[in-house]
N, C-alpha and C positions, 0 to 999 in steps of 0.2 A: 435551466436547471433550478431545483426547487431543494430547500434543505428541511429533510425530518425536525430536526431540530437545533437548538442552538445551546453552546456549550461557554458557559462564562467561567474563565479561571479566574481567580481573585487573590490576590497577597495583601494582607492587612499589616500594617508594618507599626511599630512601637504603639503596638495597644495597652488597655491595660491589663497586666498581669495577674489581676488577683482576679479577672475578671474572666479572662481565657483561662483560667484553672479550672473556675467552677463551673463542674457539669450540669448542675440545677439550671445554674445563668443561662450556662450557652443551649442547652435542650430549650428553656423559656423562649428568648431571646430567638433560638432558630422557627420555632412554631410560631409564635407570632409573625416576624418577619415571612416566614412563605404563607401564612395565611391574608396577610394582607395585601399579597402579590395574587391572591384570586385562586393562588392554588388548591387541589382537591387533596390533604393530606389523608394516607392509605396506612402507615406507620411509623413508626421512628424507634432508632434503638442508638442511645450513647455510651461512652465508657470511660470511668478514668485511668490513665495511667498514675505509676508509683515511681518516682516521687512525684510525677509532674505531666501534664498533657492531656487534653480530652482529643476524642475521635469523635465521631458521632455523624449518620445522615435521617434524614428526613424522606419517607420514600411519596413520593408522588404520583396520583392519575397520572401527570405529565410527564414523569421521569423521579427524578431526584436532587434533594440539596445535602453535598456532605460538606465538611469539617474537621480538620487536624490541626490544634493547636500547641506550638511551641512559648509556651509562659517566659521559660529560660532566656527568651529572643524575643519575649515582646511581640511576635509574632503567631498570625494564623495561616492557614490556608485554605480556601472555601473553592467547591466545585456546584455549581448551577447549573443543570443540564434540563432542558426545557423541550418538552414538543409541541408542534401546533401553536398558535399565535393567542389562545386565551389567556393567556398571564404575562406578565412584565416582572423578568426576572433582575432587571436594575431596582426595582421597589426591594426585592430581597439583599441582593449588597450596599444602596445605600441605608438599610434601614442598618443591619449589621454589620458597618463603618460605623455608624452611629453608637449601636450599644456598648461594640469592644471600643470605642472610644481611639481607635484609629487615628493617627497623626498622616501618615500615608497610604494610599491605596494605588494598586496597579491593578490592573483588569482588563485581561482578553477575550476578545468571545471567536470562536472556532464556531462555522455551520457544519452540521454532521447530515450526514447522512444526504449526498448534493446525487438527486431524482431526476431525471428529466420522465418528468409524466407524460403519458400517449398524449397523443393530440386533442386539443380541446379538453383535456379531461385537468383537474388540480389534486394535488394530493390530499389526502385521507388521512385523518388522523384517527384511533379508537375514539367513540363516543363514553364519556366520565360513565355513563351510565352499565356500559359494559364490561368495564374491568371492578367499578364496584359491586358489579354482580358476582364476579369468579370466587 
């Protein structure tokens, strides 16, 4: 069995607050971090909440990076969802542990998508080239 892709859940735990509020920060802070994970960014759209809380994902050739922050709690939550083996989606969490300034992090990764490909053959991923054409 082969898996589409790999799905990392993340809890960021007593970050800092002023830092997971701002939507500027964490749109900054999320594009860097997936682009230095090799990924092919396609768009991104954030938003803040009133009084408090950003959402926000990152849409990827590979999938996607989102984010839902609780400031109130010190806390975020990040989802990494990655296809195909071109990028390393730990370069994307440890870089953002680093920014929100994370004291604790937990982090699971789930394989999706579990293939048993024909015989002799491996699985197929879109070539970047073709979904940046659509």
């Amino acid at each position: 069995m082969e898996a589409l892709g790999r799905h990392i859940l993340v809890e960021l735990y007593n970050c800092d607050n002023e830092k997971i509020n701002d939507v500027a920060y964490i749109e900054s802070s999320m594009l860097a971090a997936t682009r230095a994970s090799g990924a092919t960014i396609i768009s991104h759209n954030f938003h803040k909440f009133s009084p408090h809380g950003v959402s926000g994902v990152v849409v990827i050739a590979e999938s996607h990076v989102s984010i839902h922050s609780w400031p109130e709690y010190n806390y975020a939550a990040i989802d990494i969802f990655t296809c195909g083996d071109t990028i390393d989606p730990m370069i994307i969490r440890d870089t953002l542990k680093k920014d929100f300034q994370a004291e604790t992090i937990s982090s699971r990764e789930i394989k999706r998508g579990m293939i048993k490909p024909k015989a002799g053959k491996k699985l197929l991923h879109k070539p970047q080239q073709q979904i940046l054409e659509k």
